[in-house]
C-alpha positions as CSV (number, residue, x, y, z in Angstrom):
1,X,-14.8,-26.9,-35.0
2,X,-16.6,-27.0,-31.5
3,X,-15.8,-24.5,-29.3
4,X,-16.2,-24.3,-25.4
5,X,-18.5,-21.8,-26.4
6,X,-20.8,-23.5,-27.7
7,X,-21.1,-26.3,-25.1
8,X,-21.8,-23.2,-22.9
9,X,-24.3,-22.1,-24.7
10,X,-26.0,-25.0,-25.4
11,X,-25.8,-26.2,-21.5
12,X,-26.9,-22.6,-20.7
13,X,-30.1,-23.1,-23.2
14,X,-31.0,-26.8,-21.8
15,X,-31.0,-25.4,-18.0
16,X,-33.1,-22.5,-18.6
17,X,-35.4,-25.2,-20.8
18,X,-35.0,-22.6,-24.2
19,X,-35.0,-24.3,-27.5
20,X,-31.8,-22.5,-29.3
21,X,-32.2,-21.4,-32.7
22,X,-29.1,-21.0,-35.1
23,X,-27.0,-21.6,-37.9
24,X,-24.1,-23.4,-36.7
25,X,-23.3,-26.8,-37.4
26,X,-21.5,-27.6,-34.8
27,X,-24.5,-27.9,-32.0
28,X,-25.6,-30.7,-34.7
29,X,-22.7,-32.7,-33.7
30,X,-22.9,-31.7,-29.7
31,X,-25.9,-33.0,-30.1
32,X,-25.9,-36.3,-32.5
33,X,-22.8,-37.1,-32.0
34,X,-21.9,-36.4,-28.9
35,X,-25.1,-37.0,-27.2
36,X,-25.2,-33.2,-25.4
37,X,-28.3,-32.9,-23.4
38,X,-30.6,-29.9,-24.7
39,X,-34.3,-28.8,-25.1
40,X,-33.8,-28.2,-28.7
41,X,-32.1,-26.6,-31.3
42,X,-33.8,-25.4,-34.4
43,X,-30.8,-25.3,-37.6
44,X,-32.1,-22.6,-39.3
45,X,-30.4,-22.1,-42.9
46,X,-30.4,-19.1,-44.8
47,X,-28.9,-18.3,-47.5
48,X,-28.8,-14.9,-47.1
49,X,-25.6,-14.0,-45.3
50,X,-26.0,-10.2,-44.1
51,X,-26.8,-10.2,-40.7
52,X,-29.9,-7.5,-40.7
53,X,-31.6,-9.3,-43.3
54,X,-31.5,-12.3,-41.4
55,X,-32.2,-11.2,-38.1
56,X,-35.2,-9.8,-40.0
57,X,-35.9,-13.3,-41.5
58,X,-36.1,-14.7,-38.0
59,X,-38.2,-11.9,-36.6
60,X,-40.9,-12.3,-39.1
61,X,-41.5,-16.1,-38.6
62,X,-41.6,-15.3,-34.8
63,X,-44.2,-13.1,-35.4
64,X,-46.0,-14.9,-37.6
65,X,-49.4,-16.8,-36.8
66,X,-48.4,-20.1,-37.4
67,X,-45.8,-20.1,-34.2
68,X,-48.7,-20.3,-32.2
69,X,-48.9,-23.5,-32.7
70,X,-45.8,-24.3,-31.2
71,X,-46.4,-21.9,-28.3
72,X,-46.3,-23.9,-25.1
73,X,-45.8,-27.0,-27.0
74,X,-43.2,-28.2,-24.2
75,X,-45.8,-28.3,-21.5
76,X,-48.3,-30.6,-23.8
């Protein structure tokens, strides 16, 4: 279920031109469905479902070398 939330969010994200990343559905349908204005949302799925070890997950593909090439990419 959409909450106000996460039309706040995803407004919040789109005016300060940040590309969200998360595991939450329901910016899918904001998006597809109901045709919410963003800079973009990367669904990132994980099975792994402690917190730490995900946050970890995240923080290792932002640090890895291939994000460079997607460094900037908005201004191309």
């Amino acid at each position: 279920m959409i909450s106000s939330d996460d039309e706040t969010i995803l407004a919040k994200s789109d005016s300060e031109h940040r590309i969200l990343i998360t595991d939450d559905k329901d910016f899918g349908e904001l998006i597809f469905r109901l045709r919410k204005l963003t800079t973009g949302v990367v669904f990132l799925r994980l099975e792994e479902t402690d917190s730490k070890v995900r946050y970890e997950i995240l923080a290792a593909i932002m640090k890895s070398p291939a994000r460079r090439q997607f460094h900037n990419c908005a201004e191309k």
